[in-house]
C-alpha positions in Angstrom: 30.4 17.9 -10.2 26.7 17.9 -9.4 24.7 15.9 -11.0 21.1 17.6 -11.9 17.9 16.2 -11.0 16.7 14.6 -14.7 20.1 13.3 -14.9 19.6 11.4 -12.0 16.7 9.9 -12.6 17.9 9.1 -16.1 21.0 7.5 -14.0 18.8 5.3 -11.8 16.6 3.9 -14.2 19.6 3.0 -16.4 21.2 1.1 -13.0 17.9 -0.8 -12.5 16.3 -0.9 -9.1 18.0 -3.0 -6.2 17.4 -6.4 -4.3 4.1 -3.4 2.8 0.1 -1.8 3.9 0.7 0.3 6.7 -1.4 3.2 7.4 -3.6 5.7 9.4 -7.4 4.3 10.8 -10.0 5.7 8.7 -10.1 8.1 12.0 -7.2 9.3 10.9 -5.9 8.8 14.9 -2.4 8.3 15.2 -1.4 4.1 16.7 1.3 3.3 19.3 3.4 0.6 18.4 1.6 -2.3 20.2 -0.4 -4.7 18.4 -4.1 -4.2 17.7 -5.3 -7.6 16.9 -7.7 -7.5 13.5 -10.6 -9.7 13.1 -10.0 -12.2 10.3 -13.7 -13.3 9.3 -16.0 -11.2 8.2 -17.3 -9.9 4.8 -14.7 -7.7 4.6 -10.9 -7.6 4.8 -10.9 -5.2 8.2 -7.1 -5.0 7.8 -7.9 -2.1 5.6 -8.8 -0.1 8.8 -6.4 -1.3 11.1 -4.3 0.9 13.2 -0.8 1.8 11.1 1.5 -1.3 12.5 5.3 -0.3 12.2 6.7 -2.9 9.9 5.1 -4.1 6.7 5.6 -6.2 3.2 4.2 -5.4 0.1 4.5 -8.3 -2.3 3.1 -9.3 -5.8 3.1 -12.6 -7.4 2.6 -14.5 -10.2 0.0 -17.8 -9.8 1.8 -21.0 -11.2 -1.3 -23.1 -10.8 -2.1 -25.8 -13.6 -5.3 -25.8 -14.4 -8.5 -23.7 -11.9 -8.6 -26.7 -9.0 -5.3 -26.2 -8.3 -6.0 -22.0 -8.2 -8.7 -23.0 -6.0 -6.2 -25.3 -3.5 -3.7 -22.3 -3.9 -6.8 -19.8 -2.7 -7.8 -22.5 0.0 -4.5 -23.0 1.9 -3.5 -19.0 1.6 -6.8 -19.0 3.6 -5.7 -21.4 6.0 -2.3 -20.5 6.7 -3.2 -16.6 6.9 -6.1 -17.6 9.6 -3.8 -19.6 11.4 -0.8 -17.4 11.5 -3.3 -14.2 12.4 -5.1 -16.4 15.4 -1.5 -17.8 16.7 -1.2 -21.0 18.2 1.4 -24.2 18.3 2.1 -25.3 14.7 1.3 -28.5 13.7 3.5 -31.3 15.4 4.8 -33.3 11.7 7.1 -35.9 13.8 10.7 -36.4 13.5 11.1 -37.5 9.7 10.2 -34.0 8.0 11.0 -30.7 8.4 9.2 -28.9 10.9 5.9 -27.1 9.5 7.1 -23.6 11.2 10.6 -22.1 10.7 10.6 -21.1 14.4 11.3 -17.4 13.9 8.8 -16.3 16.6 9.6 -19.0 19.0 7.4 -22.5 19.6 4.4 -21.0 19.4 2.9 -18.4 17.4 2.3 -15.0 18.9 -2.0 -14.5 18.7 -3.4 -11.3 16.9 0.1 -9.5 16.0 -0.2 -9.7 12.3 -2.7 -8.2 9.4 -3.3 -9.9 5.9 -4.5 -8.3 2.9 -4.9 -10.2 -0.2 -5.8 -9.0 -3.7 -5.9 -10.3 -7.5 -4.4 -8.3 -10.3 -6.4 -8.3 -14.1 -3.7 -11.0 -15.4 -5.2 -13.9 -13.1 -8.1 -13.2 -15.7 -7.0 -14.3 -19.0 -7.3 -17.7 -20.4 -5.1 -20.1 -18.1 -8.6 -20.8 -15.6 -11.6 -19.7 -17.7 -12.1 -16.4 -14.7 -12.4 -13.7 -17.8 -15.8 -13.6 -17.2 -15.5 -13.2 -13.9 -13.3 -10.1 -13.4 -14.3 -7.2 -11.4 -15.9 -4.5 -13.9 -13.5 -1.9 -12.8 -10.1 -4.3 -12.6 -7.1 -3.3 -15.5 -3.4 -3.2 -15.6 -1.8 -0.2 -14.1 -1.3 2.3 -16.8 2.2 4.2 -17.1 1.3 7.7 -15.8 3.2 10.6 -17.4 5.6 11.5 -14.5 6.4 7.3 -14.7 9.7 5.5 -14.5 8.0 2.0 -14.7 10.2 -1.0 -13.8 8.7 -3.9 -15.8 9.8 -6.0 -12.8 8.6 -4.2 -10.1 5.0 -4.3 -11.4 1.6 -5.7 -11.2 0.8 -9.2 -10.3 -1.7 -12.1 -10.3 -2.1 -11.6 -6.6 -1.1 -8.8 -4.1 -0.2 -9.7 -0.5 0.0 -7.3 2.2 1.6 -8.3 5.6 1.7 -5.9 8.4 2.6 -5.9 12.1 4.7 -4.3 15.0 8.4 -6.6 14.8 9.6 -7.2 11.6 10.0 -11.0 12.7 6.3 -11.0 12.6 5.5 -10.0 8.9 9.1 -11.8 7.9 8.0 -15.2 9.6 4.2 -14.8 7.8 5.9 -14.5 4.5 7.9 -17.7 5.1 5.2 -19.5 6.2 2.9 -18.4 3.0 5.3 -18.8 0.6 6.3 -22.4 1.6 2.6 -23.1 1.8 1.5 -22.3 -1.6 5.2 -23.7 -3.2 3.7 -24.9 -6.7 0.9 -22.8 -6.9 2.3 -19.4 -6.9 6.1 -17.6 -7.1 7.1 -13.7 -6.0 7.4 -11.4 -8.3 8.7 -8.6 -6.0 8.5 -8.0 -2.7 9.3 -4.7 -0.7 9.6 -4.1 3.1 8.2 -0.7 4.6 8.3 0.5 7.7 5.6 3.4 9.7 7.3 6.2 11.8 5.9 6.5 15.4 3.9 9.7 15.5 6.3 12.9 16.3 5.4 14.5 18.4 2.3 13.6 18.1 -0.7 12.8 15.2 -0.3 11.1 11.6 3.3 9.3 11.0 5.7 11.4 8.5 6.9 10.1 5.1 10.5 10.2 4.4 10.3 13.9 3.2 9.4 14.9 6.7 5.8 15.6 6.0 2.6 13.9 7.8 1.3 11.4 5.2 -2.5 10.8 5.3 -4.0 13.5 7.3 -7.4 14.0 5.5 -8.2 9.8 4.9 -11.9 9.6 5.3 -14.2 9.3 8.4 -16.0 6.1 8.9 -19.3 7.5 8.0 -17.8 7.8 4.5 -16.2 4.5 3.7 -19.0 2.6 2.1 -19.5 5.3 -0.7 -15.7 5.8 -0.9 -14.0 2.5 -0.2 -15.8 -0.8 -0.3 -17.4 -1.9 -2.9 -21.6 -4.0 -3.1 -19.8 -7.0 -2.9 -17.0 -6.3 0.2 -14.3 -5.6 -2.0 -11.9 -2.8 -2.8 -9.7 -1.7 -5.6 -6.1 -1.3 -4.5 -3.6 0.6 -5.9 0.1 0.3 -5.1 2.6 2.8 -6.0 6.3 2.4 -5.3 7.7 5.5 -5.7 11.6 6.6 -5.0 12.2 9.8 -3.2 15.3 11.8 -4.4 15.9 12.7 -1.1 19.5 14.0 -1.6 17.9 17.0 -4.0 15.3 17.5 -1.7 17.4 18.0 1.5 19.4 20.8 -0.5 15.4 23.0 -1.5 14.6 25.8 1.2 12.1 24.7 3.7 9.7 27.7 2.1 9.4 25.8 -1.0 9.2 22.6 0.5 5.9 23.7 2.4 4.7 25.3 -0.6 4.8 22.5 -2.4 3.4 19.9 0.0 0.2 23.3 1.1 1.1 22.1 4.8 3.7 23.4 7.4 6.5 20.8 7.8 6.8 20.8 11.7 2.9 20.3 12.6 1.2 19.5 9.5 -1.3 21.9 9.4 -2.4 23.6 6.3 -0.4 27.0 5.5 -3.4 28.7 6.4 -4.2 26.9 9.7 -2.3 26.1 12.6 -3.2 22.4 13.5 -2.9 19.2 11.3 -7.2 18.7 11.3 -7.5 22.2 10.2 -9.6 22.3 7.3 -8.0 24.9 4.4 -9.7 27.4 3.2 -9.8 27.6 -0.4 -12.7 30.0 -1.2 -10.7 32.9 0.9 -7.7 32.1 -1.0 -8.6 31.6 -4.8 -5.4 32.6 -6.6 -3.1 30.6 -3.9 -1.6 33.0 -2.5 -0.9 31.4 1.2 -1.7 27.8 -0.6 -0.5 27.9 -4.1 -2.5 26.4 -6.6 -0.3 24.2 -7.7 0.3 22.1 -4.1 0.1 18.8 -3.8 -2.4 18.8 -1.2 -4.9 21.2 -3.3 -4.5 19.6 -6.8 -4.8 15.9 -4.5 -8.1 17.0 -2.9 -9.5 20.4 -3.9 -12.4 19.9 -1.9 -15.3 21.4 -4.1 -18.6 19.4 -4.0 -17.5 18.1 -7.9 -14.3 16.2 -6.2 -15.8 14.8 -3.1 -16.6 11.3 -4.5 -13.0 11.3 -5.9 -11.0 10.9 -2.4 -9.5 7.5 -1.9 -8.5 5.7 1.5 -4.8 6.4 2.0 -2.0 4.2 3.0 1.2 4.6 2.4 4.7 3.1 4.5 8.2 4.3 4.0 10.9 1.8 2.2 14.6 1.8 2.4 16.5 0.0 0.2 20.0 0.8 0.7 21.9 2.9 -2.4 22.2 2.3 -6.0 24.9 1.3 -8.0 25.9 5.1 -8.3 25.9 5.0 -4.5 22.6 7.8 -4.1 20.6 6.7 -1.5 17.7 4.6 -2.8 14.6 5.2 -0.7 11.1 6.5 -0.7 7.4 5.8 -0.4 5.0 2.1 -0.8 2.2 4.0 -1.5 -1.4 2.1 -1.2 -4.9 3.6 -1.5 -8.4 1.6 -1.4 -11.3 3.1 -3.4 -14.5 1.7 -4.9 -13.2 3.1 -8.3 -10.0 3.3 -10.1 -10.7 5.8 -12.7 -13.0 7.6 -11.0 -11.0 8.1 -8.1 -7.4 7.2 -8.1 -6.5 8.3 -11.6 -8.8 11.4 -11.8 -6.7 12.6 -8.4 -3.6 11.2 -10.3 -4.3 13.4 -13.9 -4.6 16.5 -11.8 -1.1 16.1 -10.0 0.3 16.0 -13.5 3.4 17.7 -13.2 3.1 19.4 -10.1 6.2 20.7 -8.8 7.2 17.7 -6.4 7.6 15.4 -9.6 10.9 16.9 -9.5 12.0 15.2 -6.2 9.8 11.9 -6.5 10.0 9.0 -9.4 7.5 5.9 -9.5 8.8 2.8 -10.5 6.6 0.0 -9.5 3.4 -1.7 -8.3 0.2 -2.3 -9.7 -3.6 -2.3 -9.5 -5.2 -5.3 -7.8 -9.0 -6.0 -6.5 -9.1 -6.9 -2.7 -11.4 -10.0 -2.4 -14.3 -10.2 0.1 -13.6 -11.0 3.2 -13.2 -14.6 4.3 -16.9 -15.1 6.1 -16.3 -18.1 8.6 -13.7 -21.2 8.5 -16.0 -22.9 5.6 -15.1 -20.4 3.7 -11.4 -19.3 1.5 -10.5 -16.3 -0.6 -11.8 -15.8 -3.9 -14.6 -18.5 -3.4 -17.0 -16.2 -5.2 -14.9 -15.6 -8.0 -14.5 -18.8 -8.5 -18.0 -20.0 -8.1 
């Protein structure tokens, strides 16, 4: 017997879910799988531009600090180890009577400028526990459950966000270790997922896991500081996790597929055009016939003057995590966008793609919205030190 689409989803979210920032440059220029090394200091976190490295972890957790010192020694050595393990060196020589202060995953020393670090806070690290409500950034709330939703309570939000990305998956797998055993007392996971970026075939953006180029029309330099960052060097991130029912979209005629992303499959371009950077052209087509109305791409980014200050900075890495306990396979999308406004950008893109015709074949279950800090300025300085005054 076939099981429907609804059912399934009914299915997985009864069977629970089982058991990373990876994305275009603002260019929107496809990477090679080599490491670009990204500048730690600075007053902002530059990760956010980075070339797409080809493995990744996306992670949330909860602070277990005591009291606001002890948030501000967790804040401090995150710093330290994340500068350290970014620069690369020899870890710290401990002597014989303690455990070594690296795991040794990457060898005896630590390979300089292959990984990226994104850190972020979530709005529950402002309640009552360190006297921060004050403090929290105008635009910073709890992830709402969307209409098309099947929220995991498990798989979302977060006092902090932690983005690790990198070319090996040794790299990003070793950097968790190293944070997590670093900041043991001060802060626990809450979940963690690994994604991984497709090299670009045969050539331009990486494809998503529906065969698709994800993240064609990011924006252009020129456009970031109105769009992404906000006065103070920061950005609001929003991470989606959302499972692609692959099995039921494999079976959907490759017509209706393109019709529902607006792009051709095989080279990304708009179904008017005939190359990925090909601009569609709406105002020749207002009743959809080539691109229907109701496409992802046009109801995502209409491109009318009124919606221009609504695009967001696009990332988004493939997951895989196996099959579910009714043996479909369980895979799909860590989607993450930077903005300099949650409502005014995510979620007013979000409310149009109500119910759009791929909410058939795709079901959120997980992440959160988190604030990235400022960038770490020089070595006197830690994440969050602003926040914390």
């Amino acid at each position: 017997m076939t099981l429907g689409r609804r059912a399934f989803l009914r299915g997985a979210a009864a069977a629970g879910a089982g058991a990373g920032l990876v994305g275009l440059s603002a260019s929107g220029a496809a990477a090679g799988p080599g490491p670009v090394p990204v500048p730690f200091h600075g007053p902002r976190q530059a990760a956010v531009l980075a070339e797409p490295a080809r493995h990744s972890i996306v992670a949330a957790f909860d602070v277990v600090a005591q009291n606001r010192e002890e948030l501000t020694g967790l804040l401090r050595e995150l710093t330290d180890r994340a500068a350290f393990l970014t620069a690369g060196g020899a870890p710290a020589a401990l002597g014989i009577s303690g455990p070594p202060s690296d795991s040794g995953v990457l060898g005896p020393e630590v390979p300089a400028g292959e990984l990226a670090v994104l850190v972020g806070v979530g709005a529950s690290l402002f309640d009552d526990r360190y006297g921060l409500a004050g403090r929290k950034p105008a635009g910073l709330k709890p992830m709402p459950v969307f209409p098309d939703d099947a929220l995991e309570p498990g798989w979302c939000h977060g006092d902090l966000s932690l983005v690790l990305s990198a070319a090996e998956p040794d790299t990003v797998l070793h950097a968790l270790r190293d944070l997590t055993r670093a900041t043991r007392g001060g802060m626990q996971v809450r979940w963690k997922i690994d994604g991984f970026t497709s090299p670009p075939r045969p050539a331009g953006t990486p494809r998503n896991l529906l065969g698709f180029k994800d993240g064609t029309a990011n924006p252009r330099p020129p456009e970031l500081d109105r769009l992404v960052w906000t006065d103070d060097g920061g950005s609001y991130q929003v991470v989606r996790l959302i499972r692609m029912l692959v099995e039921f979209w494999d079976r959907v005629s490759l017509s209706e597929q393109e019709n529902m992303i607006g792009r051709r499959r095989d080279t990304g371009a708009p179904l008017d055009g005939a190359d990925e950077q090909d601009e569609p052209r709406y105002a020749e087509d207002p009743v959809g016939t080539v691109i229907p109305l109701t496409s992802h791409m046009r109801l995502a980014n209409p491109r009318t003057p009124g919606t221009d200050g609504e695009r967001i900075l696009r990332r988004a890495v493939n997951y895989d995590r196996g099959v579910d306990t009714n043996g479909n396979l369980d895979m799909g999308l860590v989607f993450t966008c930077y903005q300099r406004d949650l409502a005014g950008q995510f979620e007013a893109v979000q409310k149009r793609l109500e119910g759009e015709p791929l909410t058939d074949y795709v079901s959120p279950f997980g992440g959160g919205y988190f604030y990235l800090l400022p960038g770490v300025t020089d070595p006197a300085d830690h994440y969050g030190r602003a926040l914390l005054g």
